[in-house]
C-alpha positions as CSV (number, residue, x, y, z in Angstrom):
1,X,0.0,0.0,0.0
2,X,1.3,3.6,-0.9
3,X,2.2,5.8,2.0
4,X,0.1,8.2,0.4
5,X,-3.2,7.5,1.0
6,X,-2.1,6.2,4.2
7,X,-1.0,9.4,5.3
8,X,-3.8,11.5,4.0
9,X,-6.1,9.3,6.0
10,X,-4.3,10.6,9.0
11,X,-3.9,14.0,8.5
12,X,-8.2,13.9,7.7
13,X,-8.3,11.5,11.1
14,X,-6.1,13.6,13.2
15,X,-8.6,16.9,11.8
16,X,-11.7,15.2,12.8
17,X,-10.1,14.4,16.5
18,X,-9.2,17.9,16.9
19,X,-12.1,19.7,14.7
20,X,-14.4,20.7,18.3
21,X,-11.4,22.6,18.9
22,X,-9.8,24.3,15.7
23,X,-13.2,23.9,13.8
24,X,-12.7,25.0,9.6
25,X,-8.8,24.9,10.4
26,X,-8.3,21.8,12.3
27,X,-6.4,20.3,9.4
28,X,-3.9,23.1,9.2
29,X,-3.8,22.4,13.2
30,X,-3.2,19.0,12.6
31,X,-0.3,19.7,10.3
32,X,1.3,21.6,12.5
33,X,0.7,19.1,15.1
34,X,2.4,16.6,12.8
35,X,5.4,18.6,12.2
36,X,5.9,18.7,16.2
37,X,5.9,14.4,16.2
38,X,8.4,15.0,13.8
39,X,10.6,17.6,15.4
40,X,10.2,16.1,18.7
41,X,11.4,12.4,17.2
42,X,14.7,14.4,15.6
43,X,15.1,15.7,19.1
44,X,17.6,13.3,19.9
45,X,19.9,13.4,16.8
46,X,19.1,18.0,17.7
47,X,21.1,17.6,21.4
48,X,23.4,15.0,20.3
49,X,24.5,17.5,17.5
50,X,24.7,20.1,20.0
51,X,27.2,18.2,22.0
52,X,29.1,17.7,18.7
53,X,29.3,21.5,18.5
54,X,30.5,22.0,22.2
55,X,32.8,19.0,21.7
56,X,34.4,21.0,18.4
57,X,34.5,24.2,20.5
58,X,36.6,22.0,23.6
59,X,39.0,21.1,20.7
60,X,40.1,24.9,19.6
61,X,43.1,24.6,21.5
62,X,44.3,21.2,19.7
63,X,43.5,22.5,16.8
64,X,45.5,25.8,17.1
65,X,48.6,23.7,17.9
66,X,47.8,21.8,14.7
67,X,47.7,25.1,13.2
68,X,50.6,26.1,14.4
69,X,53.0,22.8,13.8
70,X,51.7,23.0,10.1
71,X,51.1,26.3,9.5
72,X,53.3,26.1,6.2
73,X,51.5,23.3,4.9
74,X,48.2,23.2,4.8
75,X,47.4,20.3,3.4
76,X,49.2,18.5,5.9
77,X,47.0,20.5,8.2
78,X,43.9,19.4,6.9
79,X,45.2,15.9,6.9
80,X,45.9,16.3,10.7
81,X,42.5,17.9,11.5
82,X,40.3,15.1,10.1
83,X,42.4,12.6,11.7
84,X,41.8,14.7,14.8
85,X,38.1,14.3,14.5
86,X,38.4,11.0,13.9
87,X,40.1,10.5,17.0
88,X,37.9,12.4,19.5
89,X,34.7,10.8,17.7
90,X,33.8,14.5,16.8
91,X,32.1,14.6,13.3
92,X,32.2,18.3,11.4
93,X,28.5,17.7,9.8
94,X,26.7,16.3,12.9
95,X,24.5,19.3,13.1
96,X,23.5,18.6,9.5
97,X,21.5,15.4,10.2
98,X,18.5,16.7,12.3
99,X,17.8,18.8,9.1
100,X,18.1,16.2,6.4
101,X,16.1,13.7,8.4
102,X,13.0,16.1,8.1
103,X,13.4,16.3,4.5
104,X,10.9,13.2,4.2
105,X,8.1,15.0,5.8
106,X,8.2,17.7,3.5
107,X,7.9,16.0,0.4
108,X,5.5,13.8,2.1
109,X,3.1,16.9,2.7
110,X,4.5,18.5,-0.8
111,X,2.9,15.9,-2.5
112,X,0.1,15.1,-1.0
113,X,-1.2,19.2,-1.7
114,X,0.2,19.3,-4.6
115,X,-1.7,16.2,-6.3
116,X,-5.7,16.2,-7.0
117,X,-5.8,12.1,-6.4
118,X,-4.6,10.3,-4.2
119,X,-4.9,7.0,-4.4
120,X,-6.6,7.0,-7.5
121,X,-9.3,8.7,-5.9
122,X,-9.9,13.0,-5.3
123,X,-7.8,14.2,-2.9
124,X,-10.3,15.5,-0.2
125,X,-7.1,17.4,1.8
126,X,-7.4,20.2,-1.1
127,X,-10.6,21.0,0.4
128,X,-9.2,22.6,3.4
129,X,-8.2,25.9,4.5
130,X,-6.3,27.9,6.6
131,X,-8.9,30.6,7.1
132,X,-9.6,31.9,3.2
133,X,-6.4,30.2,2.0
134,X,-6.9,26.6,0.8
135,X,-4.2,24.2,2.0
136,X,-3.0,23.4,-1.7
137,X,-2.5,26.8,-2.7
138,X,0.4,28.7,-3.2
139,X,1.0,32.7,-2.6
140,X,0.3,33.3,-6.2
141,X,-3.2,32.0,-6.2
142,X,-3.7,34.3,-3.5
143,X,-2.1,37.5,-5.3
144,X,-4.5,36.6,-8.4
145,X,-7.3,35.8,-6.3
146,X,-7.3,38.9,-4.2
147,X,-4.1,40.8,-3.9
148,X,-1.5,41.0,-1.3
149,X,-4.6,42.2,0.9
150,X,-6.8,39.9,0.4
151,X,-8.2,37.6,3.2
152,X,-6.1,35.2,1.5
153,X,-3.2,37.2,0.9
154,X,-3.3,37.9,4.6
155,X,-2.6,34.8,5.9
156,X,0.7,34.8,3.9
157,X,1.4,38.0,5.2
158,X,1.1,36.4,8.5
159,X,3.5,33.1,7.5
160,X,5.8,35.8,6.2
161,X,6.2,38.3,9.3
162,X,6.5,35.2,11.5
163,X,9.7,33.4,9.1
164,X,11.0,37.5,8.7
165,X,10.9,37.2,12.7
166,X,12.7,34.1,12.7
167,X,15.3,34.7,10.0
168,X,16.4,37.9,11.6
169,X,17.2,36.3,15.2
170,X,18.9,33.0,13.5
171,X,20.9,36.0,11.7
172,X,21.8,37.6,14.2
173,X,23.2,34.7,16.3
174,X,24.7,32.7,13.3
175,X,26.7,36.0,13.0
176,X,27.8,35.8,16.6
177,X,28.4,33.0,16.4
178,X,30.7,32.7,13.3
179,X,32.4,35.7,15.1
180,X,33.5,33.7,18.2
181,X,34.6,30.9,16.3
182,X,37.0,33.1,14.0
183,X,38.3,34.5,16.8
184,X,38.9,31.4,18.6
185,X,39.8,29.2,15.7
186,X,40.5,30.9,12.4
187,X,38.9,31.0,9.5
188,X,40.5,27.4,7.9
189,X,39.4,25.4,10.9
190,X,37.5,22.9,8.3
191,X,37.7,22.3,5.3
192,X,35.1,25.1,3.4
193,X,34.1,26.7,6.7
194,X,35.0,30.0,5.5
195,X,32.4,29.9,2.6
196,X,30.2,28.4,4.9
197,X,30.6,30.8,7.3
198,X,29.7,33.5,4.7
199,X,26.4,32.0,3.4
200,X,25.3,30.9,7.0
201,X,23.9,33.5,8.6
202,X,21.6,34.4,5.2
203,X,20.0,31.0,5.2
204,X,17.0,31.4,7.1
205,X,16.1,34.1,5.2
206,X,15.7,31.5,2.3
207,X,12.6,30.0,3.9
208,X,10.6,33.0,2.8
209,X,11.1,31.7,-0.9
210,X,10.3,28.4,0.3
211,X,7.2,29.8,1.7
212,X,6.2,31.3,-1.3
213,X,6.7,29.0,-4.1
214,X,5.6,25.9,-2.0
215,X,1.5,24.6,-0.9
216,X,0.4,26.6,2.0
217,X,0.4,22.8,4.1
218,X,3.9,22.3,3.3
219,X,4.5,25.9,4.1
220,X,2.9,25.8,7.6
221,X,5.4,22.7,7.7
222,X,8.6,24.5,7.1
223,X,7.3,27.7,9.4
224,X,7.1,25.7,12.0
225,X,9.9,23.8,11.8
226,X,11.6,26.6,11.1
227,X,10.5,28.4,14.2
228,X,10.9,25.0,16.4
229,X,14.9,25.0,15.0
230,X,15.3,28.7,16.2
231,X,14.1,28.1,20.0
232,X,15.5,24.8,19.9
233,X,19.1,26.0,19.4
234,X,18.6,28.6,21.6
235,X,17.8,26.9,24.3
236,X,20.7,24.0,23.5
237,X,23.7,26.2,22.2
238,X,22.6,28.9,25.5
C-alpha cells in the first residue's frame, strides 16, 4: 500500500479528533501538530549535535597547535584535522543530520497538496483551508485571487512576518556565532568553513522563498519547523 493514501487518512483523522477545537482549520492544526511528532522524534539526533558543537569548540586549543605545527603546509594541516576528529569521535557535519532527516516530511506533505488524487481517488485534503487560503495553494493564487490584501493574501502576510521574525534572530546569532569561532579558531578550521561561514547567517532568510513557491500545508510545515529550530538551538547552544 502507498504511504500516500495512508498518510492522508491521518492527517483527515487527526482533523476530525481535533475539529471541536480548531473547527474549519483543524487540518492546518493537525499539520502543525504533525510537524511537532516529527521535530520532537529528531530531538535526539538535535542535542546530540549540539554536543558535537561543544565538543568542536573544547578542541580549539588542539586545533590551534595543529595550526601552528603546520602552519606552512596546509594540506598536511587538513590531513591532521580530520584525523583529529576521527580521533575524539567528533564529526564536522553532525549538526546537518537533524535537518536532512525532516526532508521526508516535507515531500511527504509537498505531494500530497500538490496532487488532485490520491490513491486514485480525489484528494479531499485540497478542500481545506487555513482561514480563506486553501491548504494546496500557493502565494500566487492568493495574489491573483485577491491581492496581497486579500483575506487570502493575509494569511501569507502572517507566514511571512513570523519566518521574517525568525530569520532575523537566527541572523543575528549565526553572526555571533561565526564571530566567536573566528576569533577562537580561524577561518580554515575545516575544510570550506570559511564559505560556509559567509552564506550561514543568510540561510533562514531563504525560507521566505520556500514559503512562497511551496503549498500553503507544506508551508505551515517549514514555518514551524523553522521556528521550532530557532528556540531549539537557543535553548541547547545557550
Amino acid at each position: 500500500m502507498s504511504v500516500f493514501p495512508a498518510f492522508a487518512h491521518l492527517v483527515e483523522q487527526l482533523a476530525t479528533l481535533i475539529q471541536p477545537l480548531f473547527g474549519a482549520t483543524a487540518a492546518a492544526a493537525a499539520i502543525v501538530l504533525f510537524t511537532a511528532l516529527v521535530r520532537l522524534l529528531v530531538h535526539p539526533l538535535s542535542r546530540a549535535a549540539a554536543r558535537g558543537q561543544k565538543a568542536r569548540t573544547a578542541l580549539q586549543p588542539k586545533i590551534t597547535e595543529l595550526r601552528t605545527r603546520h602552519r606552512n603546509n596546509p594540506e598536511k594541516f587538513q590531513q591532521a584535522l580530520l584525523e583529529l576528529h576521527a580521533e575524539e569521535k567528533v564529526s564536522p557535519v553532525s549538526g546537518c543530520l537533524p535537518g536532512l532527516l525532516q526532508l521526508p516530511a516535507f515531500f511527504l506533505l509537498y505531494h500530497l497538496f500538490s496532487s488532485t488524487t490520491i490513491g486514485g481517488e480525489h484528494n479531499g485534503l485540497l478542500t481545506h483551508h487555513l482561514f480563506a487560503a486553501p491548504l494546496g495553494g500557493r502565494w500566487a493564487d492568493a495574489l491573483s485571487g485577491g491581492g496581497v490584501f486579500g483575506a487570502a493574501g493575509l494569511v501569507y502576510l502572517g507566514l511571512f512576518a513570523i519566518v521574517a521574525a525568525v530569520a532575523t534572530f537566527n541572523y543575528l546569532r549565526a553572526k555571533k556565532t561565526m564571530a566567536t569561532a573566528a576569533v577562537d579558531a580561524g577561518p580554515e578550521q575545516i575544510p570550506g568553513a570559511a564559505a560556509i561561514g559567509r552564506v550561514a547567517p543568510y540561510l533562514s532568510f531563504f525560507t521566505l522563498v520556500t514559503v512562497a513557491v511551496v503549498p500553503l500545508a507544506a508551508a505551515l510545515y517549514v514555518v514551524t519547523s523553522t521556528t521550532w529550530t530557532a528556540v531549539e538551538r537557543a535553548v541547547l547552544y545557550r
